[in-house]
N, C-alpha and C positions, 0 to 999 in steps of 0.2 A: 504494500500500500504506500511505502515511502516515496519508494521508486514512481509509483504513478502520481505525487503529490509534488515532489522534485518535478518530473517532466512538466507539469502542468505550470508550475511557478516559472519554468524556465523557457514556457513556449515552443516547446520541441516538437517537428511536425512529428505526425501518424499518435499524439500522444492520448486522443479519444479512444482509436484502436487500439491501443495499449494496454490500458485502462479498461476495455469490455473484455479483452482476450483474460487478463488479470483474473475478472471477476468471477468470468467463466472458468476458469482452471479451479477458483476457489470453493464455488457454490455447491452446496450440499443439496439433498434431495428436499430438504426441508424450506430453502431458497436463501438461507445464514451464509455465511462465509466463513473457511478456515484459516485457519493461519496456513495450515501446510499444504502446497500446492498439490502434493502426491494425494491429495483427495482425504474424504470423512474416515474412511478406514482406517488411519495412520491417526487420528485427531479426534477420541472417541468424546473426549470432555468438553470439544469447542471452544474459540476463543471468542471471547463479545470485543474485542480490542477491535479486530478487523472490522465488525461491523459500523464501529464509531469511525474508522479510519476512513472508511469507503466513503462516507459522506464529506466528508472533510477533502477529499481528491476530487470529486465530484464538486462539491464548492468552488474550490479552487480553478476547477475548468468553466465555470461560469461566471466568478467572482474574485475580484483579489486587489485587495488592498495596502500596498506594500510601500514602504517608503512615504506615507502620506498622501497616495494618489490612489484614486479608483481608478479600478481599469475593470469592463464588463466584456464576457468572453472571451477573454483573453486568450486562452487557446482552447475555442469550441471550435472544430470543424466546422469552413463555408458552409458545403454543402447540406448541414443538417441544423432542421429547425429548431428551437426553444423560445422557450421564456423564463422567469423565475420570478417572484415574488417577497420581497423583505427580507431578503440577506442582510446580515447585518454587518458592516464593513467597518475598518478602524476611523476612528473619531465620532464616532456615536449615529454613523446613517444607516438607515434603511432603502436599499437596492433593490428598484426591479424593471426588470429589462425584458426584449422579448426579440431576435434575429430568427429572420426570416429570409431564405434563400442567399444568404451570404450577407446582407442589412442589417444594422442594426434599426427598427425600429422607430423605438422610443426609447428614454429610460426616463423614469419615477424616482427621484430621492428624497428622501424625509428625516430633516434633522432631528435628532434626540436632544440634543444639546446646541448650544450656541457655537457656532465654528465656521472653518474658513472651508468651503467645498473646494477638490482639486480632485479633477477628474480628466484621465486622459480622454482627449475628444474620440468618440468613438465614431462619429460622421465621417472627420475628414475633409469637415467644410469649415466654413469662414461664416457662415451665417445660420442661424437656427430659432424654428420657433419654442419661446419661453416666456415662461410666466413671470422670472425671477431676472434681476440684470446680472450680465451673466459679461466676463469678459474670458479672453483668451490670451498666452502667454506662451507662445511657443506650441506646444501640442497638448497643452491642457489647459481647460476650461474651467475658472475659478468663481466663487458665489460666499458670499460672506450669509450663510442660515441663521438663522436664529431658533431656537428649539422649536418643535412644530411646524415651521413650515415646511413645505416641497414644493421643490423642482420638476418643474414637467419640461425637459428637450424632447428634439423631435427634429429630423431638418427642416427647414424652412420650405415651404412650399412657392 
């Protein structure tokens, strides 16, 4: 699980694939996860470790907030859809996003606390519609929150 939470933090292509083959090698017939890849036979007691870990790799390929910056998707495979729902990302925000056919979207943030939003732009553009003033520095899109409110981006139409 490390291994697939490493790749994801680090952007490395095929790292969804990865990450499904991983999960597949681990799943019991029960649909838990073991630690040991040689299968349930080998792993009569189960580990709940794996099971926390999995979502936490899975977060991470939707989600990740490192160094002060949001970044959504980060390494989700173009070609496959999602969305997600109130991730909770460092500095107190609530994340949710939705890519479609290689798009991001939209994305939703909701501060918990008072803070400085710093989010890398996941458009790629220079212009977006928002609810909040919103400026840009480079390739991230900064918003001073105050607890409560949110952020609705979206590109500009």
């Amino acid at each position: 699980m490390i291994l697939g939470q490493a790749r994801a933090r680090l952007s490395m292509p095929g790292t969804y694939e990865y990450v499904v083959n991983s999960f597949k090698q681990r799943q019991r017939p029960n649909g838990t996860l073991t630690l040991n890849v040689l299968g349930h036979k080998y792993n009569k007691n189960g580990h709940y470790t794996e099971m926390f870990a999995a979502s936490a790799v899975i977060s991470e390929l939707l989600l990740q907030s490192a160094d002060d910056i949001i970044r959504v998707f980060p390494a989700w495979p173009d070609k496959k859809n999602a969305r997600f729902s109130e991730l909770r990302a460092k500095g107190g925000f609530l994340v949710s996003s939705e890519i479609k056919e290689g798009r991001i979207i939209y994305v939703k943030i909701t501060a918990t606390a008072d803070q400085l939003l710093r989010l890398l732009d996941p458009f790629n553009q220079n212009a977006y519609d928002s609810n909040l003033q919103v400026k840009k520095i480079n390739e991230v899109i900064q918003c001073r929150m105050l607890k409560g409110q949110t952020l609705n981006l979206k590109i500009a139409e």
